[in-house]
Every structure is written in structure tokens, then in C-alpha cells.
C-alpha positions as YAML, in Angstrom:
chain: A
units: angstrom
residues:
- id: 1
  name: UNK
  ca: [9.53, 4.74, -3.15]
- id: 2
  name: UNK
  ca: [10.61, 1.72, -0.46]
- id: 3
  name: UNK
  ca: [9.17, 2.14, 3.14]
- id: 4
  name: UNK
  ca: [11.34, 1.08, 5.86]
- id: 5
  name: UNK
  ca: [10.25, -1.61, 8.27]
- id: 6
  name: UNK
  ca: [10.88, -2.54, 11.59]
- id: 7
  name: UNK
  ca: [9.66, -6.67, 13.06]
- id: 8
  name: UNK
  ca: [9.26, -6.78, 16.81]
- id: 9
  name: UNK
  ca: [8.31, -9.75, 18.23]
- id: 10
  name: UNK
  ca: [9.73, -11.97, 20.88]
- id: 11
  name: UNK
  ca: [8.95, -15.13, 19.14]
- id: 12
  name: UNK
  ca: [11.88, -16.00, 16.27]
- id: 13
  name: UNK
  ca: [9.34, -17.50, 14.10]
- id: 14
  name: UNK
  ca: [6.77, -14.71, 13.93]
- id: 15
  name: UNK
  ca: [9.53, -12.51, 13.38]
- id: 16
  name: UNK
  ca: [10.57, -14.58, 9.99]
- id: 17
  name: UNK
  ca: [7.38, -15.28, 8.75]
- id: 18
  name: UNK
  ca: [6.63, -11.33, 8.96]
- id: 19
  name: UNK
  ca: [9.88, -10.76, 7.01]
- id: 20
  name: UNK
  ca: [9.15, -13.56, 4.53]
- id: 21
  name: UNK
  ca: [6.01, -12.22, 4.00]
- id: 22
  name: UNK
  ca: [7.39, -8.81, 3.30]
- id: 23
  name: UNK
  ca: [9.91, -10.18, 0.64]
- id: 24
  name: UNK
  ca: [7.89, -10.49, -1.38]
- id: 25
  name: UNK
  ca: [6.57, -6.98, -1.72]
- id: 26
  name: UNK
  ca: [8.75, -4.58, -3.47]
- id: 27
  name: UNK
  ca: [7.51, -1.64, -1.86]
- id: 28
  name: UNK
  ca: [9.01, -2.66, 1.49]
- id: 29
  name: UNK
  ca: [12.39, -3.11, 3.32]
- id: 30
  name: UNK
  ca: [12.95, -4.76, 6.77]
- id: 31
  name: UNK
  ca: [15.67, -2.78, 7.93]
- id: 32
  name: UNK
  ca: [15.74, -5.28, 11.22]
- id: 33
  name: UNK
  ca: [14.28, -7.26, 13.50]
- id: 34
  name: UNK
  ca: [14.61, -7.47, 17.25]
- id: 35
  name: UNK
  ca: [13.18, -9.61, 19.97]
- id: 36
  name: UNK
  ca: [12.60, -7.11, 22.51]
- id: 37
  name: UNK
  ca: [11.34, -3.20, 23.29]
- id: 38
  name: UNK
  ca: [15.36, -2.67, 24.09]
- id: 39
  name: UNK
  ca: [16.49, -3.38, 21.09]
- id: 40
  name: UNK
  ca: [13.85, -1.94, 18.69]
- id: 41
  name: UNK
  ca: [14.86, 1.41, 20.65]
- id: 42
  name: UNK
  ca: [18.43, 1.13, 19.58]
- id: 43
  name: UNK
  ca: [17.06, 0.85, 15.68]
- id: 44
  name: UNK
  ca: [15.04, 3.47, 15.82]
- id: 45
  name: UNK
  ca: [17.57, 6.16, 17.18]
- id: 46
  name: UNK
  ca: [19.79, 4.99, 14.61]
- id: 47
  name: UNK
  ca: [17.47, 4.69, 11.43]
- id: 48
  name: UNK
  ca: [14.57, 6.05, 10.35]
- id: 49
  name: UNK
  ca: [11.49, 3.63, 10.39]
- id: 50
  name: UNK
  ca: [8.08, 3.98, 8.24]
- id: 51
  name: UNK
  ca: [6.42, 1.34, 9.04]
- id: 52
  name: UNK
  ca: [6.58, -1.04, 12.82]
- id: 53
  name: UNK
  ca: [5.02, -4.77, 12.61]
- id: 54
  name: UNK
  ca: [5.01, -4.74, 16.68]
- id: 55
  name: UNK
  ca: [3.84, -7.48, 18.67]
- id: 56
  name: UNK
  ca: [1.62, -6.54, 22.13]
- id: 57
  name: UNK
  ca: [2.47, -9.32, 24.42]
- id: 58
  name: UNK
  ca: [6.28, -9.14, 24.94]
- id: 59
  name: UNK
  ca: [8.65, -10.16, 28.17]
- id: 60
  name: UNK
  ca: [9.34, -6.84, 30.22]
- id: 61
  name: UNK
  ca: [6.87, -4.31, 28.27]
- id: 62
  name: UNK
  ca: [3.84, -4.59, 26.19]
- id: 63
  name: UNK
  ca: [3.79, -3.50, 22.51]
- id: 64
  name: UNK
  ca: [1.70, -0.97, 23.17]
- id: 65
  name: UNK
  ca: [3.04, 0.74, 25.94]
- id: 66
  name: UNK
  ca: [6.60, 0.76, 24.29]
- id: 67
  name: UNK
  ca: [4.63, 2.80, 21.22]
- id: 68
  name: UNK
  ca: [2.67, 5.04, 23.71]
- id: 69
  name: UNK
  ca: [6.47, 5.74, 24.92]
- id: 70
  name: UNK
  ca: [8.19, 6.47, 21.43]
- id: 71
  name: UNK
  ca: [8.46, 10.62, 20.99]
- id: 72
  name: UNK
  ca: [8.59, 9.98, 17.39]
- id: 73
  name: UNK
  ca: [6.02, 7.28, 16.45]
- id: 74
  name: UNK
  ca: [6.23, 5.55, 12.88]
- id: 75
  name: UNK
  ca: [3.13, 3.93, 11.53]
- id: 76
  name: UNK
  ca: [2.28, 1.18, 13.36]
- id: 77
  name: UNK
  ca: [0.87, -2.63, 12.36]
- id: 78
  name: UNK
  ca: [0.14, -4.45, 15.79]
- id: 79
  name: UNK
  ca: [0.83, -8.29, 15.88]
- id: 80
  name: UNK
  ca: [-0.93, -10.73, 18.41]
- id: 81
  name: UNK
  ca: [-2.10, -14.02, 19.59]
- id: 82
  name: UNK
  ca: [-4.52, -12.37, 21.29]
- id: 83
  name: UNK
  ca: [-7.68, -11.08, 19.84]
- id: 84
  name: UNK
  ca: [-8.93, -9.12, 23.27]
- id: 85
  name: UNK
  ca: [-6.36, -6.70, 22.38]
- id: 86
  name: UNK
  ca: [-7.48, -5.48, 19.38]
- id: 87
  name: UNK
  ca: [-9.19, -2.03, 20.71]
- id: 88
  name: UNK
  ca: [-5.62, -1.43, 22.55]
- id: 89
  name: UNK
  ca: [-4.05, -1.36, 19.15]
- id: 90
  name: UNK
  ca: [-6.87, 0.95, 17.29]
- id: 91
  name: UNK
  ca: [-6.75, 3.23, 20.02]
- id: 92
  name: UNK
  ca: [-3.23, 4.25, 19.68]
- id: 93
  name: UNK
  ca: [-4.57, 4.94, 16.26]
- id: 94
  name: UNK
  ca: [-2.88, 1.70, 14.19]
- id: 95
  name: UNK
  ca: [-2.87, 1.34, 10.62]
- id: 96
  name: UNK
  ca: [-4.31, -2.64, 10.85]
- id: 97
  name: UNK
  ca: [-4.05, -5.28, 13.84]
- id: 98
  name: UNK
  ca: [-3.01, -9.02, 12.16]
- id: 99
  name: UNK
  ca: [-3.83, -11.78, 14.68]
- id: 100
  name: UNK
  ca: [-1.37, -14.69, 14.79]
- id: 101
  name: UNK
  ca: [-1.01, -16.84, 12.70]
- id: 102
  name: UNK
  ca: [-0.29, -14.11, 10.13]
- id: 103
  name: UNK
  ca: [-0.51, -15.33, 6.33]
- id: 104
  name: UNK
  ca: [-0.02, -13.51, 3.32]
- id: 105
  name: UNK
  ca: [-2.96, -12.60, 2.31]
- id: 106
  name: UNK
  ca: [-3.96, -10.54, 5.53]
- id: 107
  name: UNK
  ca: [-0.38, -8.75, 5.83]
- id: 108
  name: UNK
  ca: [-1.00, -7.86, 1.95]
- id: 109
  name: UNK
  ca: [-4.13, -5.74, 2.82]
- id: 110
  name: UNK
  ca: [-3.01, -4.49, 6.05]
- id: 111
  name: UNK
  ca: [0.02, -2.94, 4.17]
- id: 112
  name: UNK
  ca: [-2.02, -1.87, 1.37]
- id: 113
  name: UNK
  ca: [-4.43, 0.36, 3.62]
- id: 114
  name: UNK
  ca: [-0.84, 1.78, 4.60]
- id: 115
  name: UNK
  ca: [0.36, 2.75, 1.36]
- id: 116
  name: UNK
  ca: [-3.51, 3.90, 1.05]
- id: 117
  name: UNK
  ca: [-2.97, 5.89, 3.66]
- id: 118
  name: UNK
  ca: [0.75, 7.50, 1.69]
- id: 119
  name: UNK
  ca: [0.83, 10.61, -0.36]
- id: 120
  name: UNK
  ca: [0.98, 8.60, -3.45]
- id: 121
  name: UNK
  ca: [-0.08, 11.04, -6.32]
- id: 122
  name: UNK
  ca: [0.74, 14.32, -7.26]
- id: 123
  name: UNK
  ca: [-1.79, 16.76, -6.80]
- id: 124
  name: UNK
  ca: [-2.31, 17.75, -10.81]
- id: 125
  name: UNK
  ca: [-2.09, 21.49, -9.89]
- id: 126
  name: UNK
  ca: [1.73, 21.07, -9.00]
- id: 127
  name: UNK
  ca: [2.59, 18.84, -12.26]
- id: 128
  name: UNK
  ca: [3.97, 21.44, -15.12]
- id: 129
  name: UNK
  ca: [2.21, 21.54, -18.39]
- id: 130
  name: UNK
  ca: [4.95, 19.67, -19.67]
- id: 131
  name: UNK
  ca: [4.92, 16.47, -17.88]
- id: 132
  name: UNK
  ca: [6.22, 14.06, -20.82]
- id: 133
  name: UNK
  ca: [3.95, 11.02, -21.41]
- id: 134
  name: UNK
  ca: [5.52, 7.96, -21.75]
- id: 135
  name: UNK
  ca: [4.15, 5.84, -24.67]
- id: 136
  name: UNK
  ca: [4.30, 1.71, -23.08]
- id: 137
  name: UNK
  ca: [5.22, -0.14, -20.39]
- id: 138
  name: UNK
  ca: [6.52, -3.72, -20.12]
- id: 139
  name: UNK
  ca: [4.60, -6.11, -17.64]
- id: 140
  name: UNK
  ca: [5.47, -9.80, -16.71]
- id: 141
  name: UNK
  ca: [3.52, -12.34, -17.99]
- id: 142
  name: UNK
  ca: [3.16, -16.03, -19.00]
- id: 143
  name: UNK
  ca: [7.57, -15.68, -18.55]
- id: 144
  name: UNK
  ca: [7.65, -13.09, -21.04]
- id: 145
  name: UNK
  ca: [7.88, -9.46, -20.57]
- id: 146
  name: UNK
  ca: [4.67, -7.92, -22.75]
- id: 147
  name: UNK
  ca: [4.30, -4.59, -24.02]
- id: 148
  name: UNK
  ca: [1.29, -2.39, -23.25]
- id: 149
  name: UNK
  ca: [0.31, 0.43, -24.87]
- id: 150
  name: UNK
  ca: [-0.59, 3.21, -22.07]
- id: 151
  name: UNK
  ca: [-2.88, 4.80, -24.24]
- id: 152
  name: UNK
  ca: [-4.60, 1.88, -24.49]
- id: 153
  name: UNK
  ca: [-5.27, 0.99, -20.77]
- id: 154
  name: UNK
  ca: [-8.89, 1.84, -19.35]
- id: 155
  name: UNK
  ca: [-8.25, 0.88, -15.89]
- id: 156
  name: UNK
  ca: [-6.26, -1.23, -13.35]
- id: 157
  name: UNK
  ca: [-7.79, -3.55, -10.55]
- id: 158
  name: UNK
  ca: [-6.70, -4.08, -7.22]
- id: 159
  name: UNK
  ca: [-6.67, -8.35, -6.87]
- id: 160
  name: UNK
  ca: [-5.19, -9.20, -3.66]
- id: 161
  name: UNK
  ca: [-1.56, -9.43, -4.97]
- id: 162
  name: UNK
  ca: [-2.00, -9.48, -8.83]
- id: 163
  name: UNK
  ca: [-3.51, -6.61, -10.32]
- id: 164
  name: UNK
  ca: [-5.60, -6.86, -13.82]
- id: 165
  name: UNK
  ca: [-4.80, -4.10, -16.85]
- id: 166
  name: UNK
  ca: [-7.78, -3.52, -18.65]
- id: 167
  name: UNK
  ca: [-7.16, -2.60, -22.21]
- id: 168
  name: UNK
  ca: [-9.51, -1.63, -25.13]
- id: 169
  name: UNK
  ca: [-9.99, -5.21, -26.17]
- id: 170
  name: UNK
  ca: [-7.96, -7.09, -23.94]
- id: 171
  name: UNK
  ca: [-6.85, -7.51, -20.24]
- id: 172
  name: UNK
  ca: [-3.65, -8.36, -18.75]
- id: 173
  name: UNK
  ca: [-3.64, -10.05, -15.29]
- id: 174
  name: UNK
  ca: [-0.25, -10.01, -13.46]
- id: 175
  name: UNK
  ca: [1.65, -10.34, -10.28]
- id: 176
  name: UNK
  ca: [2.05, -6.65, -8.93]
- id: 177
  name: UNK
  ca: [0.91, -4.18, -6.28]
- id: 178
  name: UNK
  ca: [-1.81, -1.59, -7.39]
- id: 179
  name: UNK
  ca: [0.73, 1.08, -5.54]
- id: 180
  name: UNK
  ca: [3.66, -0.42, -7.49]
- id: 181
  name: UNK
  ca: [2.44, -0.24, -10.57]
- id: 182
  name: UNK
  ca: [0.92, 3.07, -10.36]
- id: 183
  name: UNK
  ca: [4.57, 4.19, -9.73]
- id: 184
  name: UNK
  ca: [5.04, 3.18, -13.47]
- id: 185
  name: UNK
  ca: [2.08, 5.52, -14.90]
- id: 186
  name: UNK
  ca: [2.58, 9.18, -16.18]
- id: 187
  name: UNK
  ca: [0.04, 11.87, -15.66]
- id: 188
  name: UNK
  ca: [-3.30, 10.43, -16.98]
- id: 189
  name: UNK
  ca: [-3.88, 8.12, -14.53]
- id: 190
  name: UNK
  ca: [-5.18, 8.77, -11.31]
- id: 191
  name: UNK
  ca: [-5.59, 6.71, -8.34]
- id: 192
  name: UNK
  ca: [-9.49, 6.78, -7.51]
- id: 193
  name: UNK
  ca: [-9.69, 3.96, -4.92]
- id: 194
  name: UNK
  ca: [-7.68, 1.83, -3.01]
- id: 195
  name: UNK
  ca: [-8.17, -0.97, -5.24]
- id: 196
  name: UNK
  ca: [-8.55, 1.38, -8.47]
- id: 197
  name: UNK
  ca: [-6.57, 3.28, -11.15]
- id: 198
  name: UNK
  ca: [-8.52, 5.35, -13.62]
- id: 199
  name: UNK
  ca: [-6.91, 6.85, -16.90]
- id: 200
  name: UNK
  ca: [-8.24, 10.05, -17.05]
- id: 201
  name: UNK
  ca: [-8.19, 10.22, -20.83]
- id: 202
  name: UNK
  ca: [-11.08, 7.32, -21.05]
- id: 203
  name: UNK
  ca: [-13.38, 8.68, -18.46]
- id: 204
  name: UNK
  ca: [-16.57, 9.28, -20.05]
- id: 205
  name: UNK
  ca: [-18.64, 10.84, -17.17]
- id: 206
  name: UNK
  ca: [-18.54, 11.21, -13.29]
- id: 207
  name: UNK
  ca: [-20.41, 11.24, -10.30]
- id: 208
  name: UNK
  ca: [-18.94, 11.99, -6.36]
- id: 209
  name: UNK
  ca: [-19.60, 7.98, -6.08]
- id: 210
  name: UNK
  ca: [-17.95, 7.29, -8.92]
- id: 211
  name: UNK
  ca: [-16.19, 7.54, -12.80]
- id: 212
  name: UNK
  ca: [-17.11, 5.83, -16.19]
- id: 213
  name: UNK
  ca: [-15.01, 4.10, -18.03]
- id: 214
  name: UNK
  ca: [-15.67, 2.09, -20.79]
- id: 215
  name: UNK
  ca: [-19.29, 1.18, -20.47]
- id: 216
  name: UNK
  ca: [-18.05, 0.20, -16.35]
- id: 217
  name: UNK
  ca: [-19.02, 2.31, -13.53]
- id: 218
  name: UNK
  ca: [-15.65, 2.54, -10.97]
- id: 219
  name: UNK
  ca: [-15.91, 3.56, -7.34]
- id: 220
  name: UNK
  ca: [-14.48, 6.37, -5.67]
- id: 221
  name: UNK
  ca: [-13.27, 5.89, -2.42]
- id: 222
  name: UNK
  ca: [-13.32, 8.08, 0.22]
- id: 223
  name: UNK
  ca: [-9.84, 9.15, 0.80]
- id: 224
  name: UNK
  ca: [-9.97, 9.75, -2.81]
- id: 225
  name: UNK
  ca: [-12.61, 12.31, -3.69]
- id: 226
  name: UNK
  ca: [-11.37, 15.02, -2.67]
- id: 227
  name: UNK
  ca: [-8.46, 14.58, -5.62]
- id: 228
  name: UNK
  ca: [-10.44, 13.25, -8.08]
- id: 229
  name: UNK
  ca: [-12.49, 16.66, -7.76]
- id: 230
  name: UNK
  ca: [-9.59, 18.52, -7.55]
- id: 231
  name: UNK
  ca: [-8.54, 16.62, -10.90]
- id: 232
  name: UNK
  ca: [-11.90, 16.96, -12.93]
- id: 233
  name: UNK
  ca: [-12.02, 20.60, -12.06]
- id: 234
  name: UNK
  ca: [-8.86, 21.36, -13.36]
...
């Protein structure tokens, strides 16, 4: 699934480097940008928006008023300069608040608490009993496309913006998003943490804090026990 994104921001240049930024995430699509409050209005009766990168301190109307305004509010990440505005932003209950200049590496975990925050997995009560595995996958590596056996996978690691495959006897270390890649997985894996995929199959004992899995003790995060019970009691 692609989530739909809208750049506001008065400046030209913060409104690229947002964008270039989010180019590089597959997950993502910047339906437009606009410089003002007046014209993100005219995008949003026309499109349907997941996800606004809105800046606060804009010509005519702040950021946050304009949001406090919208009858239909998409998730919002607040942009600024200006770090006193940060409890502005959390009160209108944002997903993140970047503070200018933005690089990569903050963007990338502001939008991954979004997708955190995104239905991702199937309950496994609504997934019929014959849900067909699939048997590999093909990941990017080194310029060549290798083959992994699913059944072989422990686990997958969150690393900024690679993610690391660990296999029984190897590990695999590539360029992906951990909610990308899950999108590739079949039924026995199961999103634990924000940072953590589990395969089901290789868990070897459990605790609320967290699973087992190959010797390695895995966290459970918060937004994710309730599923991970769900799944164990099953």
C-alpha cells in the first residue's frame, strides 16, 4: 500500500528537499505541493491525503491553525524553523514535529512511527486456514538480486533505512523499509515492534516483554502486544 502526501511550506526549498526526501521511500507518494494554506485547501477537496508534511510559520495563517480548521484532518507531520512550537504541533495530536533543516534520517523515523501507527497486519483470526505460503523471496544485494529461503529467516531488523534478514546461518543486510518488506512476507511472520519482524515458526518461547528466537531475546513493543497475544493464543 502507497500513502498519499501532501508538502506545505512557503519556502520552495523546504518544499523540495521534503519531496526528495520522500523519493526515496516506496511507501509514499507526494501527490503535490503548495506554498500556501489556499492552495493546500484546493488539494485536499480534490484528493484524498494520508499523510500532511505542514509547515507552522506561513504568510496569512499558521500551520496549525489551518489543521485546527480542516473538517477532515489527515495525519499530520509539522515542519519548522522554530523549536518553541513544538507543543503546538503535539497538541493537535501530530504524528512527529521535524525542525528545519530536515535530513533524511529524521524524516525516515518520523514516517516510520506513521506507518507504526497503520493497520499493517492482519489480525490472524481473519486469515483462512488456507493462506498459501510462499516458499522465497528475492532481495537486492551487492547488484544482484539474491534468493532467500522464507523458511529460513529468524527475524528482520529495523536499521534506519536498510533492514538486516537474519537467516539460520547467515544474514542479509539491504536497502529497504521494515514496513516494505513486511508487505513481502506470508502468514508466519508477525510484526512485534516497530523495528522488528518475528517468524512465528522459530519462536521458541515468550514473555509480554518479549519473544525468543534463535538463542536472541526480541522486544515487544507496545502497540504490538496486544497482537502478538492475540497471535500466540490462537
Amino acid at each position: 500500500m502507497r500513502y498519499t502526501c501532501l508538502i506545505i511550506d512557503d519556502e520552495e526549498l523546504a518544499r523540495e528537499l521534503v519531496a526528495t526526501h520522500l523519493a526515496q521511500l516506496p511507501e509514499f507518494e507526494v501527490v503535490a505541493t503548495c506554498a500556501s494554506a489556499l492552495e493546500a485547501r484546493k488539494v485536499l477537496q480534490q484528493n484524498t491525503i494520508d499523510l500532511l508534511f505542514l509547515d507552522i510559520e506561513m504568510p496569512l495563517m499558521k500551520g496549525t491553525e489551518f489543521f485546527k480548521n480542516l473538517l477532515h484532518k489527515p495525519k499530520v507531520i509539522f515542519t519548522t524553523a522554530y523549536r518553541d512550537y513544538a507543543l503546538d504541533g503535539f497538541e493537535l495530536n501530530a504524528v512527529d514535529y521535524l525542525l528545519k533543516p530536515i535530513t533524511f534520517e529524521r524524516l525516515f523515523k518520523a514516517t516510520e512511527k506513521f506507518l507504526s501507527q497503520q493497520p499493517e497486519v492482519t489480525p490472524i483470526t481473519a486469515l483462512p486456514n488456507e493462506v498459501v505460503r510462499k516458499d522465497h523471496i528475492f532481495v537486492r544485494k551487492d547488484r544482484k538480486q539474491v534468493k532467500v529461503l522464507l523458511d529460513t529467516i529468524l527475524y528482520i531488523e529495523s536499521l534506519k533505512d536498510y533492514i538486516t534478514i537474519h537467516c539460520v546461518g547467515e544474514k542479509h543486510t539491504v536497502k529497504y523499509s521494515i514496513s516494505a518488506f513486511q508487505r513481502l512476507l506470508d502468514d508466519r511472520f508477525l510484526r512485534i515492534h516497530r523495528s522488528y519482524i518475528a517468524n512465528v515458526d522459530k519462536v521458541t518461547a515468550y514473555t509480554k516483554q518479549d519473544v525468543e528466537i534463535g538463542g536472541r531475546e526480541i522486544p515487544i513493543g507496545e502497540h504490538y502486544r496486544e497482537l502478538v497475544r492475540q497471535r500466540f493464543h490462537h
